[in-house]
C-alpha positions in Angstrom: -4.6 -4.9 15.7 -0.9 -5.7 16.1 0.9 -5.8 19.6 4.3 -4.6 19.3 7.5 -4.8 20.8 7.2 -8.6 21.8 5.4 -9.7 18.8 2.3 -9.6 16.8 -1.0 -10.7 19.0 -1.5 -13.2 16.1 -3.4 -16.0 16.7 -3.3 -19.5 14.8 -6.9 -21.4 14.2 -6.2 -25.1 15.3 -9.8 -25.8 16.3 -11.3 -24.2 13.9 -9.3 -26.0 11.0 -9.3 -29.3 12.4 -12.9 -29.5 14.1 -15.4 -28.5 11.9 -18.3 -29.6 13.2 -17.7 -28.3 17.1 -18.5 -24.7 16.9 -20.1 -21.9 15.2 -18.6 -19.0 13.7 -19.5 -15.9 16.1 -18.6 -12.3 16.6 -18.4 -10.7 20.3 -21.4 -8.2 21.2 -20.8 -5.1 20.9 -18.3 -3.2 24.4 -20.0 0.6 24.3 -17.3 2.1 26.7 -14.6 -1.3 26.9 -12.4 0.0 30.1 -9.3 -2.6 31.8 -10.2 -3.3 35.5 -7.3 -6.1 35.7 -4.3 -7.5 33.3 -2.4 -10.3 34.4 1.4 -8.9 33.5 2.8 -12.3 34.2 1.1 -14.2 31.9 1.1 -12.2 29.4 5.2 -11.9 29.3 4.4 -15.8 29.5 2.8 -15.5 26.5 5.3 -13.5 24.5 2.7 -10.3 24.8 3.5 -6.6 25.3 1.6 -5.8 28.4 1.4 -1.8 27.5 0.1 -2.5 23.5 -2.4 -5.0 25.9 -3.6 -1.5 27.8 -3.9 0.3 24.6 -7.0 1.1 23.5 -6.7 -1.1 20.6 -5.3 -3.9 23.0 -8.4 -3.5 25.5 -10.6 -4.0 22.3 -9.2 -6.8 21.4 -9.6 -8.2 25.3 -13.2 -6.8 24.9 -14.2 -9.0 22.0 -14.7 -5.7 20.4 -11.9 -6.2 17.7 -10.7 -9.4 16.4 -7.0 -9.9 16.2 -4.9 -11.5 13.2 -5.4 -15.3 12.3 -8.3 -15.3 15.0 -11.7 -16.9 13.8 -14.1 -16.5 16.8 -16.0 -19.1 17.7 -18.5 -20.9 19.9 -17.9 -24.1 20.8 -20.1 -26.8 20.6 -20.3 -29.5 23.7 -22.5 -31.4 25.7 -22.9 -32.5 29.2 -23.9 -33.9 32.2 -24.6 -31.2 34.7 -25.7 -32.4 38.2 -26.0 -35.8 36.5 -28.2 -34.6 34.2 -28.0 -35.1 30.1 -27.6 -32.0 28.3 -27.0 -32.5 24.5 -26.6 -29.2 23.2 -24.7 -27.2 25.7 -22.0 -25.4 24.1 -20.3 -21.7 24.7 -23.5 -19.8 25.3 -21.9 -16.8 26.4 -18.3 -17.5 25.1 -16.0 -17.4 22.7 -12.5 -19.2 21.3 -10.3 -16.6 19.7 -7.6 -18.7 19.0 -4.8 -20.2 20.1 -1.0 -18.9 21.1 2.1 -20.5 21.0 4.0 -19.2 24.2 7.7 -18.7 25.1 7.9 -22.4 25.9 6.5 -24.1 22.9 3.3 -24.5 24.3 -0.2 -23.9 22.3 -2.3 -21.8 24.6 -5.9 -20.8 24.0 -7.3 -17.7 24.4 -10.8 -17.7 25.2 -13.2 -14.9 26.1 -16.1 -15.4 28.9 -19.0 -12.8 29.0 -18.9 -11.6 25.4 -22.7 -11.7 24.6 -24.9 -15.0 23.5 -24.0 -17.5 20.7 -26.3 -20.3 19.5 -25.6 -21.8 22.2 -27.2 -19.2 24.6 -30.2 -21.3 25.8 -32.1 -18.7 26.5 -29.8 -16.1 28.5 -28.1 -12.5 27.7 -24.6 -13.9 26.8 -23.6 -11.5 29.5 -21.2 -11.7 32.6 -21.2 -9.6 35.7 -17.6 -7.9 37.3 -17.3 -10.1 40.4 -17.6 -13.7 39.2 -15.0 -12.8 36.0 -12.8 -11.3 39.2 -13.2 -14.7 41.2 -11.9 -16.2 38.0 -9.5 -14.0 38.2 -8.3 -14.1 41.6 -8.6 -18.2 41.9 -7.1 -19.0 39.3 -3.9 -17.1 40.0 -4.1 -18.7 43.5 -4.9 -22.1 41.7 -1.7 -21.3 39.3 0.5 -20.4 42.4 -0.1 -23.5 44.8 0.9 -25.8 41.6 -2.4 -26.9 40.5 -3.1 -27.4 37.3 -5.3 -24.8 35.6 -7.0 -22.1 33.4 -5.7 -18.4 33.8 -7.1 -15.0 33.2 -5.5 -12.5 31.0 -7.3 -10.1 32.1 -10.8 -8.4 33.2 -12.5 -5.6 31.1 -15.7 -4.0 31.9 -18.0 -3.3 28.9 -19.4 0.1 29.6 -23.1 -2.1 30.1 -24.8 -3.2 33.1 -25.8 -6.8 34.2 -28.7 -7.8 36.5 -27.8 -10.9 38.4 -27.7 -11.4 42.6 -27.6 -7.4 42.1 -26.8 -5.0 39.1 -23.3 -5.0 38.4 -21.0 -3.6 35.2 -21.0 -6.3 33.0 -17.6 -7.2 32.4 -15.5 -9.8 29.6 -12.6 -12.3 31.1 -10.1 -13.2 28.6 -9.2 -16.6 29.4 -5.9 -18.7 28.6 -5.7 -22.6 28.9 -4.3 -25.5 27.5 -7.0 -25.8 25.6 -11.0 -26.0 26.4 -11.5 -29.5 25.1 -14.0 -31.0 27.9 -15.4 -34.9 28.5 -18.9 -32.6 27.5 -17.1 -32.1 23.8 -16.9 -36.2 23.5 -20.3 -36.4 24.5 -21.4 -34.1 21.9 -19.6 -35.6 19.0 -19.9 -39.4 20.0 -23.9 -38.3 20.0 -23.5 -37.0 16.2 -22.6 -40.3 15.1 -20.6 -39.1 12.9 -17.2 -41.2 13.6 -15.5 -39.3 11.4 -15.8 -36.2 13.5 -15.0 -38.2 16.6 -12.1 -39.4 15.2 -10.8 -36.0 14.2 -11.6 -35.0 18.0 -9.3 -37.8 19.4 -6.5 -37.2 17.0 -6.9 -33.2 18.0 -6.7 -34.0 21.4 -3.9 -36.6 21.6 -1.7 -34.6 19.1 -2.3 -31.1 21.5 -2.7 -33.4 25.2 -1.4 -36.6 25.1 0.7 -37.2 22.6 2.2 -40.4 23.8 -1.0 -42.3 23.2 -0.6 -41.6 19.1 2.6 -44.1 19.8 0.0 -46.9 21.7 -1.6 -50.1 20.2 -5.0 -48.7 20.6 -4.7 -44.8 21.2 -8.0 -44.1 22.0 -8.1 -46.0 24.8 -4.5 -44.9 26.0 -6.3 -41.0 25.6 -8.7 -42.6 27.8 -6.2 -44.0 30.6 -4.2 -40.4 30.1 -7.3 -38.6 30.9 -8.2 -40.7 33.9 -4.5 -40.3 35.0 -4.4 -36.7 34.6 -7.7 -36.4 36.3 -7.0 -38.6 39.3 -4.0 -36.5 39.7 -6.2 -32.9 39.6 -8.4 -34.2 42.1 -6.2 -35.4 44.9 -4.0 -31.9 44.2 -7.5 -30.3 44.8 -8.4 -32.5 48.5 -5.1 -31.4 49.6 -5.7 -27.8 49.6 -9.2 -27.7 50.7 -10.8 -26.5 47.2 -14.3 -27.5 46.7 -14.9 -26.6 42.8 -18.9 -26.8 43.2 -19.9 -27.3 39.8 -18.0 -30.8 38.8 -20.3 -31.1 35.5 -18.8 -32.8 32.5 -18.6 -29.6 30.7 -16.2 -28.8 32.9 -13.8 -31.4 33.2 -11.1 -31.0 30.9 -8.8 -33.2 28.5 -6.0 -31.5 29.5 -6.4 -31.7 33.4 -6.9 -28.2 33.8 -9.2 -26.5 36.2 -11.7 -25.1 34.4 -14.7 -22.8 35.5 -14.4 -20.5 38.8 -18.1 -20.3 39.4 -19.4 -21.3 43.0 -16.3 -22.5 43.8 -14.4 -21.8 47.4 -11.8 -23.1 49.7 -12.4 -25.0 53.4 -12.4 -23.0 56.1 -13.4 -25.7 58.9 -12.8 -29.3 57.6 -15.6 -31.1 57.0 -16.3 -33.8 54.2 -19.7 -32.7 53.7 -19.0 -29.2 52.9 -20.9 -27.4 50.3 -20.9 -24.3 49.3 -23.2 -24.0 46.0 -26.1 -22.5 46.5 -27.6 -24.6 43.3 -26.3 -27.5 44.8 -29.0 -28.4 46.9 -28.4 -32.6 47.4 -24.2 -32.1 48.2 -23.6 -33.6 44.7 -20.4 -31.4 44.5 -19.5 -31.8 48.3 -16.1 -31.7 48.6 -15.5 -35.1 50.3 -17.6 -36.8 47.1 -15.2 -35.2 44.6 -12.8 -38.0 43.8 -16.0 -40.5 43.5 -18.1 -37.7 41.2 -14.6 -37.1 39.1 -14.7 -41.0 38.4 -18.3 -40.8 37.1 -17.5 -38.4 34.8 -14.6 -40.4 33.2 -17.2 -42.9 32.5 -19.0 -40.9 30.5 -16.0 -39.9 28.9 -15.5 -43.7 28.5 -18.9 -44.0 27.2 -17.7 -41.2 24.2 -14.9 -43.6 23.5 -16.3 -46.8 23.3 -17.1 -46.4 19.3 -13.1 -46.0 18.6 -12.5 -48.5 21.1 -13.9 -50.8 19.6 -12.5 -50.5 15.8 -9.0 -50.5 17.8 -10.0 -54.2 18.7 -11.7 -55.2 15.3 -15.1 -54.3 16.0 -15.7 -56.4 19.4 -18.2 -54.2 21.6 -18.6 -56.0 24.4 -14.6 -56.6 25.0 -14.3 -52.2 24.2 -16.2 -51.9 27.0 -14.0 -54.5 29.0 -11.0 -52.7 28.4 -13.1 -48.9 28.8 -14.4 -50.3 32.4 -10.6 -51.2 33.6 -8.8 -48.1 32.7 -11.9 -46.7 34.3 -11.7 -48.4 37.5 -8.1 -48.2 38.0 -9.0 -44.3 38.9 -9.5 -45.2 42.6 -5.9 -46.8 42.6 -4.4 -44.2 40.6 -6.5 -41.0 42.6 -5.5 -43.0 46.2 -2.0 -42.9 44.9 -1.7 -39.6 44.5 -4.0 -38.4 47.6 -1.9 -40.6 49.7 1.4 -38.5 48.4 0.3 -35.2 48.8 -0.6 -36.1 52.5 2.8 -37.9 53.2 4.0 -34.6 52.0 2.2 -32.1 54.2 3.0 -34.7 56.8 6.5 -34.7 56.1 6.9 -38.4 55.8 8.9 -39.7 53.9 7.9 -43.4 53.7 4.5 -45.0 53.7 2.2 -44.2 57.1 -1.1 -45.0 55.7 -2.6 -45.7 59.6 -0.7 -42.5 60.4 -2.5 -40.9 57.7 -5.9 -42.7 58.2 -6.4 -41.6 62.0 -5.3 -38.5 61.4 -8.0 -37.6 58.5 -10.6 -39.7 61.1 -9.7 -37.1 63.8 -10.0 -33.7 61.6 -13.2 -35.4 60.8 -14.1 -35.1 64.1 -13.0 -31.8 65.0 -13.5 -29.6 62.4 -10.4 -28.0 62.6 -9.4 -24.9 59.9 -8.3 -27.0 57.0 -5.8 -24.7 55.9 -4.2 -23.4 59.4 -3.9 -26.9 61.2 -2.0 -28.6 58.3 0.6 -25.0 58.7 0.8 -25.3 62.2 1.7 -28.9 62.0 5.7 -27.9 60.7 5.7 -26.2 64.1 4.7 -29.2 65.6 7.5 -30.9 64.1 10.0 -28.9 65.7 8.8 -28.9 69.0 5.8 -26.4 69.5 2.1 -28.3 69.1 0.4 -24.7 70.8 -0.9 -23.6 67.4 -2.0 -27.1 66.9 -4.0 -28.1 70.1 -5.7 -24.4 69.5 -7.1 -25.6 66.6 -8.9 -28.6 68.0 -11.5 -29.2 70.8 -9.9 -32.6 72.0 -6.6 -31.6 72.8 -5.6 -34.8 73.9 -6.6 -36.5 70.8 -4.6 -34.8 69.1 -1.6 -35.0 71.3 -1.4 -38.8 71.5 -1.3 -38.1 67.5 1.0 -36.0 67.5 3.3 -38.2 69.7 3.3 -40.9 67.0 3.5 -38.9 64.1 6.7 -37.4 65.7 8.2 -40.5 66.4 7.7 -41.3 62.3 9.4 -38.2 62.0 12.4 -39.0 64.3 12.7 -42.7 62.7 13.2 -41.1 58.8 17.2 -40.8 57.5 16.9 -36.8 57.7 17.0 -33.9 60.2 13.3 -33.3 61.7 13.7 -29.7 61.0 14.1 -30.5 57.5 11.1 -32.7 57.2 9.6 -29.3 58.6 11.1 -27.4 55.9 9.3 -29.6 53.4 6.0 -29.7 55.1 6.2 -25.6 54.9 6.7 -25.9 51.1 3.9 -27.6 50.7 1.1 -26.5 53.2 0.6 -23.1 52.0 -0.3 -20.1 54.8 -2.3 -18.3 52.4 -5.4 -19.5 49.8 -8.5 -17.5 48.8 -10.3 -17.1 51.8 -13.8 -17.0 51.3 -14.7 -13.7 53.1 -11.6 -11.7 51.7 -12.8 -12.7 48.3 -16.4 -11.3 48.6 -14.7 -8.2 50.2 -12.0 -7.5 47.7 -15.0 -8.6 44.6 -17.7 -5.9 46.9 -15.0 -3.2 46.3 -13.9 -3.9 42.5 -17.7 -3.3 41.9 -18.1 -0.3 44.1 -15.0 0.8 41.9 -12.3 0.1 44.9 -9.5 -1.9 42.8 -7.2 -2.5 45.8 -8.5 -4.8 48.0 -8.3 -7.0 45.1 -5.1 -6.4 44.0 -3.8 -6.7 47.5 -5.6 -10.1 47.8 -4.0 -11.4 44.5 -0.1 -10.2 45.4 -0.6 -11.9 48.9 -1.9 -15.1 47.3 0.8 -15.5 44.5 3.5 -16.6 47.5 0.8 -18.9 49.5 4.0 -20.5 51.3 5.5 -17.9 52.3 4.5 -15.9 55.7 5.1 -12.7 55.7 4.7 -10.4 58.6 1.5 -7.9 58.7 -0.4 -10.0 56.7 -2.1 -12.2 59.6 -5.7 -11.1 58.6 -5.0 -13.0 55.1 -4.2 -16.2 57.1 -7.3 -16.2 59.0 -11.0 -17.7 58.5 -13.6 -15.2 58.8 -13.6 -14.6 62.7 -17.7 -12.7 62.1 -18.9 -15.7 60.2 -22.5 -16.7 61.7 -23.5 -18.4 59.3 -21.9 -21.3 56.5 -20.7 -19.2 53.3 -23.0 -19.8 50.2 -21.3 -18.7 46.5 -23.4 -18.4 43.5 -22.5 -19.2 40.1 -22.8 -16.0 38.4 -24.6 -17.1 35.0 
């Protein structure tokens, strides 16, 4: 199948030619009635791709899994992991599979990957199946990810496969075809550092540096400048994610990426209330995954990824283990520096500070601690602070006055910088964004898709791809949940 007009859905097969030994050859299961719910137009004139050949019947096929476009060789891919701190050795795509990869209209090799497509080797046991509403969430968050400037996976699109899937409930089953930078994970060191076979492991570093990181080929020893990019790139992710209030729930190596994508949609949500404890995983029983303990679980994972490394390391250096894992433990625990870099510069910017405030900061962050406030709406309201009204502010709080004698310093920073207040203000609204996935308007608009109500959805995902921008008649997207009796609990749809 050919998509015309743009050019030829033609894939290339960079994986499979230079990783043999990370997947398996595999073909889709079978669609019986393949039907679009949801194509992402955008991204696919990203990609170079006619979005009408894409709504084709041949086009949804493809999207399906059902028919295998030109250079394509489907596989599953092979990785490892730890997931809740737990050693997996043979993880792998259980109900996935790589098509290939795209070079878009910027140069850029893009994968495209399909989620729900029926079990591989790798299936451990389950039906290789996915049901409508998580691929949706996929859906919907990443575009929402993608629009607030973070870092992360897209979906194509959503088909349903004419099948049912038993879950939570019985839903359609459904296929997400799924675009990222690539889907190289710490989990795909593990696995090939666990071979032994170093010749694979080297091919894996090469692959990755080439595609990710390319200024590490240049570097003494370019393993461990992969390792210092990955840990840069990571630290970076992480802090981007605090700022916003996203809580990814399921921060298993598996799912931390080379690339510094966000990868995997599953129980994920956003902050309502802020609280450091928060978690909203319902397999996430001890708060492993809570969102405060992020940064400090992202940093555990680059020490496995360390741990993957330390083999290459160490023939960099002439064979000295002990001093591999000197230099491995460094670039390691320079991610506190490097994440408290960045967290610190994405709250000087919703603060609109220009300079360095780090009490400022500090006691501000003690005080949200202590009142809970809506993560999301307080940091909004703040611009209007700035330029003279503290009302939506104080509403947000219980101890008003707390927050005023804050506010009374942090406006006096404001006053001191060499620019107009009511551009610091300006800034701050670029920045804090009015609108992110709020948790009950996703289970709404995902309820409807599956009762066969498409526009709650689609409403939800125009609204969220201008987050900074408020717009009037669209308060109820700006809100927390105002019948919530109980904390919100998401599920990971596997």
């Amino acid at each position: 199948m050919t998509v015309t007009d743009a050019r030829p859905l033609a894939l290339d097969d960079w994986f499979v030619r230079d990783l043999g030994g990370l997947y398996r050859p595999w073909q889709a299961a079978p669609s019986p009635a393949p039907e679009l719910v949801a194509l992402n137009d955008g991204l696919a004139a990203e990609l170079g791709l006619d979005a009408s050949a894409l709504r084709s019947p041949e086009g949804v096929a493809v999207l399906a899994g059902a028919a295998v476009p030109a250079g394509a060789t489907p596989v599953a891919m092979a990785y490892a992991g730890h997931q809740f701190g737990n050693y997996s050795p043979r993880l792998g795509d259980g109900r996935a599979l790589l098509l290939g990869e795209i070079t878009d209209n910027a140069g850029r090799h893009r994968d495209l990957h399909l989620k729900g497509s029926g079990r591989t080797p790798f299936a451990r046991g389950g039906d290789g199946k996915a049901p409508l509403a998580p691929m949706l969430r996929e859906y919907v968050i990443g575009e929402a990810m993608h629009a607030l400037g973070i870092p992360t996976t897209r979906a194509l699109s959503v088909v349903t496969t004419g099948e049912e899937v038993i879950r939570e409930t019985v839903q359609p089953g459904a296929v997400l075809a799924r675009v990222a930078s690539s889907h190289l994970r710490v989990g795909t060191f593990q696995y090939a550092a666990a071979t032994q076979d170093a010749d694979l492991l080297r091919r894996l570093t090469d692959h990755a540096i080439t595609r990710h990181h390319p200024e590490a080929a240049q570097a003494e020893r370019p393993a461990l400048a992969l390792l210092e990019a990955v840990v840069e790139v990571q630290a970076s992710l992480v802090a981007q994610w605090m700022a916003v209030g996203f809580v990814h729930g399921v921060m298993n190596t598996d799912n931390m990426t080379i690339s510094g994508e966000t990868i995997d949609y599953g129980p994920c949500a956003f902050l309502d209330a802020f609280d450091l404890a928060t978690v909203f995983s319902s397999i996430d029983q001890g708060g492993r995954y809570a969102y405060g303990n992020q940064p400090r679980v992202a940093a555990w994972n680059l020490a496995r990824f360390a741990e993957s490394l330390l083999s290459l390391i160490g023939s960099e250096i002439g064979g000295d283990a002990e001093r591999a894992v000197e230099l491995a433990s460094e670039v390691v625990s320079s991610f506190g520096e490097r994440y408290t870099r960045h967290w610190s510069a994405a709250l000087h910017a919703k603060l609109g500070l220009t300079g360095e405030h780090p009490q400022l900061v500090q006691d501000l962050l003690e005080l949200m601690a202590g009142q809970h406030p809506d993560h999301t709406r307080f940091f909004r309201a703040l611009s209007a602070a700035a330029r003279g009204d503290a009302g939506p502010v104080r509403d947000l709080v219980i101890d008003r006055e707390a927050v005023d004698a804050w506010v009374e310093r942090w406006r006096a920073a404001l006053a001191e910088q060499d620019r107009p207040v009511e551009e610091s203000a300006a800034a701050m609204d670029r920045v804090n964004p009015v609108y992110v996935p709020r948790n009950h308007l996703v289970e709404a608009a995902l309820a409807a898709a599956v009762a066969g109500d498409l526009d709650p959805f689609r409403r939800l995902v125009d609204v969220l791809a201008a987050p900074f921008e408020e717009r009037p008649g669209l308060e109820e997207y700006a809100r927390a949940d105002p019948a919530a009796t109980t904390p919100y609990v998401t599920y990971c749809g596997t």
